[in-house]
Every structure is written in C-alpha cells, then in structure tokens.
N, C-alpha and C positions, 0 to 999 in steps of 0.2 A: 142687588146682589149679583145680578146676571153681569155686569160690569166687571168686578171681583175674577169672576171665574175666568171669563175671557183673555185679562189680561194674566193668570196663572197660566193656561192655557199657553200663551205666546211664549210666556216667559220658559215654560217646557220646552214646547216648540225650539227655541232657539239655546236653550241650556242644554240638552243633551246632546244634540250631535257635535255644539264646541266639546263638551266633558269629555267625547268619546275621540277626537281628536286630538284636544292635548294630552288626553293619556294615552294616547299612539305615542305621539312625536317626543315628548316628554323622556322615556328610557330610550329610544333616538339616538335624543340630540347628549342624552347623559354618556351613552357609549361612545360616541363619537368626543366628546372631551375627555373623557378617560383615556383615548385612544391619545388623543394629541397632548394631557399633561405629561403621561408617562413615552412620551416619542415614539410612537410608533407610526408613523407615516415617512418611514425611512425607506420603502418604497415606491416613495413618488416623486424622489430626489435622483435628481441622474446619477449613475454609481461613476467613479473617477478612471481612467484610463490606468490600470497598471500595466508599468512596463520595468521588466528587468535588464537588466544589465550582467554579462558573466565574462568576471576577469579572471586569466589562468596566471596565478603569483608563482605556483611553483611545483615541477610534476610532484606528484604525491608517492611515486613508485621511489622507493629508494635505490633499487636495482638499474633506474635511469643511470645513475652516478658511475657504476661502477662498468666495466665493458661489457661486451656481451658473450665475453670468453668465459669471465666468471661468473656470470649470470646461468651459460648452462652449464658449468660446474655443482653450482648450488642446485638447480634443478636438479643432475644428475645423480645429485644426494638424501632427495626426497624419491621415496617411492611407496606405490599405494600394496599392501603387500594382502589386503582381502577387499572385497567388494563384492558384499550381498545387498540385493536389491528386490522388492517387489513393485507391484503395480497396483494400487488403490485409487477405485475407478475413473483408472486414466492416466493418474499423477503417480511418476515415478518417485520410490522412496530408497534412500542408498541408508547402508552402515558399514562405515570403512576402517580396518586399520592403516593409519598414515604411521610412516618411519620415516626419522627426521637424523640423518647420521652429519648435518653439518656441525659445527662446534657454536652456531649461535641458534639462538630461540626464533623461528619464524611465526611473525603475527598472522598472515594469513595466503594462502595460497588460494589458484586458480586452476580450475582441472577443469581437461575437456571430457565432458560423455560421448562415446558414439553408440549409439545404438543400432543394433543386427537385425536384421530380418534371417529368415531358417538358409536363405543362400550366403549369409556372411556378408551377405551386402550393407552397408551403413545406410539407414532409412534417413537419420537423424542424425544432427551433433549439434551439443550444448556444450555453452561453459560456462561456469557456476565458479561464485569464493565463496571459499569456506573459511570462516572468521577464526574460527577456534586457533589458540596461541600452540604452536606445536614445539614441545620442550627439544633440545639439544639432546644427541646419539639418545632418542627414547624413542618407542610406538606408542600411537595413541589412538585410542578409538573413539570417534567420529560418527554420532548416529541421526538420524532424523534427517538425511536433508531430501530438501525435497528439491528437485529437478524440473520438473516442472510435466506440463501434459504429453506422452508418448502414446503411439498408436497399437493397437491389438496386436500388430504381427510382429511387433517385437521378441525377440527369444534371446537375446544377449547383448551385454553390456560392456565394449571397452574405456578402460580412462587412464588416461594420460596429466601427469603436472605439465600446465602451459607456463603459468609465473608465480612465484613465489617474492615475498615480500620481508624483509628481515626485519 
C-alpha cells in the first residue's frame, strides 16, 4: 500500500503545478485569439504614407470675375449699421445689424475687427466671414459670432466689410 501512496503523491506532485499553469496560459492564449479573429492587431502593421494632393479648378470668389471697380461698389453697399460686442473669458462675441442695399442677395461676407486699446490704438485685427445669406435692400441681424480670443485691454471695436461674395 506504501507503493499506492507514493505514486498519488508524484502524481500530485506533478498535476498541480501543470493545472496551475495551464489555467494561466489558457484565458492567455483565448484573449490573444479573440484579439486576432476579430482584427485587432492593426497596430502592428505599418500604417501607409498618406499624401495629398491640392488642385485650384477655379477661384471660388465670384467677385474674381467681375473688376475691382464693381467689387468696391458692392462693398460700398454693404454697411454694418450696429455692432455690440462683449468679451466671454477672453473670446470675443459680436451681434451685428448688416444692411445690404445691393439689388442681389449676398451669400456671405468678410469683415475686418480692429480692436482698440483706451489710446485708440489697434491692439488687434481679425477677419472673420460671416455665412449668413444677406437679403437684397434689407438689414439683418447677425448674432453669435465669435471672433475669436482678444486681450483685457481692449475697450473698442472697429469693423469694416473687406469682401463680400454674391
């Protein structure tokens, strides 16, 4: 019987620590095929060189086309006739009435900001479009834009139409 026991004994011996290693390796080597049925070793593939390419087909300004006698004509027909503005920490926020006395509908316009410091001095200037469609001989108000970040000592705001687009 001493026989018996010794070889349970070995048989232990060497059953449990395989048992305890392939239940290591076992959920392993399962996560590592789950990984690779569903593709996910897209990581360790070289990623591909993109490169672009940018071709100009055709200026997008329509005001290209026409001279630039009539070009500030039409500007000179847009004018911004209010401009209130705060400062929300940092970033400038305008609402404007725009008047549009051309006889066509302009899709969108570009306006310069300057901004003042208390000697009148221009700190800053931005130029922002503004998308909004502005109807023919109407005003229209224009709110929300934001301008982007201006500094503390700012105290006023000029703006100017630089292009307008029909």
């Amino acid at each position: 019987m001493a026989g018996r026991r010794g070889k349970k004994a070995k048989f232990k011996k060497f059953f449990i620590p395989l048992l305890k290693w392939v239940s290591a390796l076992v959920p392993v080597c399962a996560f590592i095929y789950i990984l690779y049925y569903y593709k996910q070793f897209d990581f360790l593939k070289e990623k591909p060189v993109v490169q672009s390419k940018t071709e100009v087909i055709s200026q997008a300004d329509s005001l290209n086309a026409v001279s630039s006698q009539s070009k500030d004509k039409l500007i000179g027909k847009i004018k911004i006739l209010e401009n209130e503005w705060h400062s929300v920490g940092g970033i400038a926020i305008h609402s404007m009435v725009i008047e549009n006395n051309s006889p066509t509908t302009i899709k969108n316009i570009e306006v310069e900001f300057k901004y003042l410091s208390d000697t009148q001095a221009v700190i800053t200037s931005k130029i922002v479009t503004i998308k909004t469609p502005l109807p023919s001989r109407k005003a229209t108000k224009v709110s929300g834009i934001s301008v982007g970040y201006v500094n503390n000592s700012v105290v006023g705001c000029d703006t100017k139409v630089v292009n307008a687009v029909i």
